[in-house]
C-alpha positions, -999 to 999 in steps of 0.1 A, spaced: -225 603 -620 -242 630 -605 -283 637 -598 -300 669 -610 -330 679 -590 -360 689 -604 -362 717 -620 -403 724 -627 -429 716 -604 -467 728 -595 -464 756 -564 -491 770 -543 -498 805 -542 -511 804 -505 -522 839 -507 -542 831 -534 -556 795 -517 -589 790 -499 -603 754 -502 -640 768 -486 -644 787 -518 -636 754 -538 -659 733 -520 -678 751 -492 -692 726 -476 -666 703 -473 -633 724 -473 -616 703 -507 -589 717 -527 -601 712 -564 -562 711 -572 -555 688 -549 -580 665 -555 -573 663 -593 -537 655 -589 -536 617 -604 -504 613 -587 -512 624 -550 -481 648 -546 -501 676 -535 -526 669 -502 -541 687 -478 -518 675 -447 -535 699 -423 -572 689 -431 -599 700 -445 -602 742 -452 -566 741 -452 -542 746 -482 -525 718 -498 -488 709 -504 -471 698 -528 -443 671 -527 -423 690 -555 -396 662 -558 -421 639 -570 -442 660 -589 -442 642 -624 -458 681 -640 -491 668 -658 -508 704 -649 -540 685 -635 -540 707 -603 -530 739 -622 -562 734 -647 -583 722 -615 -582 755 -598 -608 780 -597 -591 804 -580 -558 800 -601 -537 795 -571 -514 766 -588 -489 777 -609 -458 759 -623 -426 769 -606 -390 767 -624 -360 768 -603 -328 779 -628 
């Protein structure tokens, strides 16, 4: 038996990513705090870009519909 990984996930456009425009005054990414599973977190702090566990990304789209600044999209790896 042999394991696949996963194939689609959520992906941050970091380019695109700027939690102060989300939440000014506290620095929270809208994307990251909709994620119901908690796979994508802002490791660095506050005002920082999240990341996004991709193995356990279970692809609900919560993060990608969260942001404002359409900086989540989904990423398929052929």
């Amino acid at each position: 038996m042999s394991l696949q990984s996963k194939k689609i996930f959520a992906m941050v456009a970091y380019e695109k990513c700027d939690p102060g425009q989300c939440d000014p005054e506290e620095g929270i990414c809208a994307a990251a705090k909709a994620c119901p599973y908690k796979v994508m977190k802002q490791m660095d702090g506050a005002f920082e870009p999240p990341m996004v566990f991709h193995d356990m990304c279970m692809g609900c789209w919560d993060c990608i519909e969260a942001c404002p600044l359409d900086a989540v999209r989904i990423k398929e790896v052929s």
